[in-house]
C-alpha positions as CSV (number, residue, x, y, z in Angstrom):
1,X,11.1,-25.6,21.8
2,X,7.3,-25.5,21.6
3,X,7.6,-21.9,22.9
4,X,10.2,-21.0,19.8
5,X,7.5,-22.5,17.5
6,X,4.9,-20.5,18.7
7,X,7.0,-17.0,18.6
8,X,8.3,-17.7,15.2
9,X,4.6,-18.5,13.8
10,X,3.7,-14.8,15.4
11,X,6.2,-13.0,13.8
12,X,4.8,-15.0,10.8
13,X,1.4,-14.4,11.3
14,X,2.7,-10.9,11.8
15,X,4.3,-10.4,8.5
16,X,1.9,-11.7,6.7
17,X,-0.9,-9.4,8.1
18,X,1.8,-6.6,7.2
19,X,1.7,-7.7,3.6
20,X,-1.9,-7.6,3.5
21,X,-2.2,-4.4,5.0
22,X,0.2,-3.5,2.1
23,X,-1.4,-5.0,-0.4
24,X,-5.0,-3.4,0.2
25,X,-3.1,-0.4,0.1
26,X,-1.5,-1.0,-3.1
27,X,-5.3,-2.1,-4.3
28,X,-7.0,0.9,-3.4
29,X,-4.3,3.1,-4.7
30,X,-4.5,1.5,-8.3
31,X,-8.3,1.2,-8.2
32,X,-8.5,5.2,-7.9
33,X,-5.9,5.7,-10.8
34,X,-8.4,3.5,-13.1
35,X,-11.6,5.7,-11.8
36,X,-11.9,8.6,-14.5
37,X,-12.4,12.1,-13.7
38,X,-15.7,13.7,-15.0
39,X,-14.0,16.7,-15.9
40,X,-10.6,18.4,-15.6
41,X,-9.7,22.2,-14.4
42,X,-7.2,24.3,-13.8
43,X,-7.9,23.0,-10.2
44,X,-7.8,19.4,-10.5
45,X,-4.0,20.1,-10.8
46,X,-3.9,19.7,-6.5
47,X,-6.2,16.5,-7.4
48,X,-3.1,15.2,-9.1
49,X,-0.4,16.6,-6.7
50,X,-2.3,14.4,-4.4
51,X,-2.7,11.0,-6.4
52,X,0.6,11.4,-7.7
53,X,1.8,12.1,-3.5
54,X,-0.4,8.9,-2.8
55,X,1.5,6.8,-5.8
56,X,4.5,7.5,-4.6
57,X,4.2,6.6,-1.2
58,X,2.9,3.1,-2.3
59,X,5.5,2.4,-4.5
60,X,8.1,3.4,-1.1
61,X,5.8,1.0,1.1
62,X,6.0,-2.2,-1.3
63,X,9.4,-1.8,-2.2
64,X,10.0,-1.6,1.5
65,X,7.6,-4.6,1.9
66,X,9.8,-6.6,-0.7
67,X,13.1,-6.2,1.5
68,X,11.9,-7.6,4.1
């Protein structure tokens, strides 16, 4: 019984590391979006591509995160 405790508080412990992880991901992600740019040119449009990539993928990860 003890031995169920203990595996079912690591899977715990586990998931809640997960979320973590997830949400300093999520964090970091945001905290970039509400930097400003000092100036914007015709290149800054694979800047974009990239936060916009990066946006995206944290909005898959949390709402993966939520089903769980």
């Amino acid at each position: 019984m003890e031995s169920n405790l203990l595996t079912g508080k690591a899977v715990q412990n586990e998931d809640f590391s997960e979320y973590v992880a997830h949400l300093q991901l999520h964090m970091t992600l945001q905290a970039r979006n509400l930097v400003p740019t000092l100036k914007h040119t015709v290149e800054d449009s694979r800047q974009e591509l990239l936060h916009q990539t990066q946006a995206n993928f944290e909005k898959l990860i949390s709402r993966q995160g939520s089903q769980i």
